[in-house]
N, C-alpha and C positions, 0 to 999 in steps of 0.2 A: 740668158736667152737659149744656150744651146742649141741646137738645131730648128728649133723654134723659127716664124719670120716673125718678126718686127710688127707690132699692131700697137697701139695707143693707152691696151687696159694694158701691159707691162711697167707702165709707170708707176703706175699703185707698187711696182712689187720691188723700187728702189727706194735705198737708203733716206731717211727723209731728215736726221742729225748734222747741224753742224761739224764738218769734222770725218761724216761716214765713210764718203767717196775719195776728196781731196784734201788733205791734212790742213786743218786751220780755216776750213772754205768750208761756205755753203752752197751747193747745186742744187738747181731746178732743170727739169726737163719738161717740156711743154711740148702737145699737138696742136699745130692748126690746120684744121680742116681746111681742104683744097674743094676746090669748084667740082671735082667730083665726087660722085658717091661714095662709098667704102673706105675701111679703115687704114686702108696703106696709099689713098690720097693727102695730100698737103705739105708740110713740113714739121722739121722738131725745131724747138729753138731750146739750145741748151748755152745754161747761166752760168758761168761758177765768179764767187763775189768772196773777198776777202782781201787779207792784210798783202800778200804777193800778185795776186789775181784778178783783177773785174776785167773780164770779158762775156760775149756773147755770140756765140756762133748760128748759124743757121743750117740745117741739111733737110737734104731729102731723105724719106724710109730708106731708099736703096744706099746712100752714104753712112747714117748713122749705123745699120745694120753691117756694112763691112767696117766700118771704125770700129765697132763692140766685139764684132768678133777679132779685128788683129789684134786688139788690147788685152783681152781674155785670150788669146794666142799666146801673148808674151808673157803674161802676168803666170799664168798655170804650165808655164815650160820648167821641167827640172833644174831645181839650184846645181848646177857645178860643181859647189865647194860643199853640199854636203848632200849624204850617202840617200838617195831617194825622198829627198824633205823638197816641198812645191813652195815658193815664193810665196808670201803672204800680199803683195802687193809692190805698186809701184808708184814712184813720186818722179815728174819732171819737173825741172825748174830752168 
């Protein structure tokens, strides 16, 4: 996203692999349009379905857009234990 806000054609522009986002899982992100007009009405409902995982969460643009950015926060903060190298990702369990 980057600086970017949060609109509905960003989803075309994730991972769509078993596997891409959460190790061993597959994620869907979905928009529903809300009773008002424009693209930063409704909510997201995001899927992730696998061997550790089936849930389904629901937000608003304004929750999914700060959850993306603390996770992209954390994910792209310098490793510690090596000299200038960016974390390639993260896994919660």
């Amino acid at each position: 996203m980057g600086d970017k806000k949060l609109v509905p054609t960003m989803l075309s522009t994730l991972p769509d692999g078993r596997g891409a986002i959460v190790a061993g899982h597959g994620v869907t992100v979905v928009h529903a349009p809300g009773r008002r007009a424009g693209p930063r009405s409704g909510h997201y409902v995001v899927t992730i379905v696998g061997p550790r995982i089936n849930a389904c969460w629901k937000f608003s643009f304004r929750e999914l857009e700060k959850l993306s950015r603390s996770v992209a926060g954390a994910v792209m903060r310098k490793c510690e234990t090596r000299d200038g190298a960016f974390e390639l990702g993260a896994e919660v369990w």
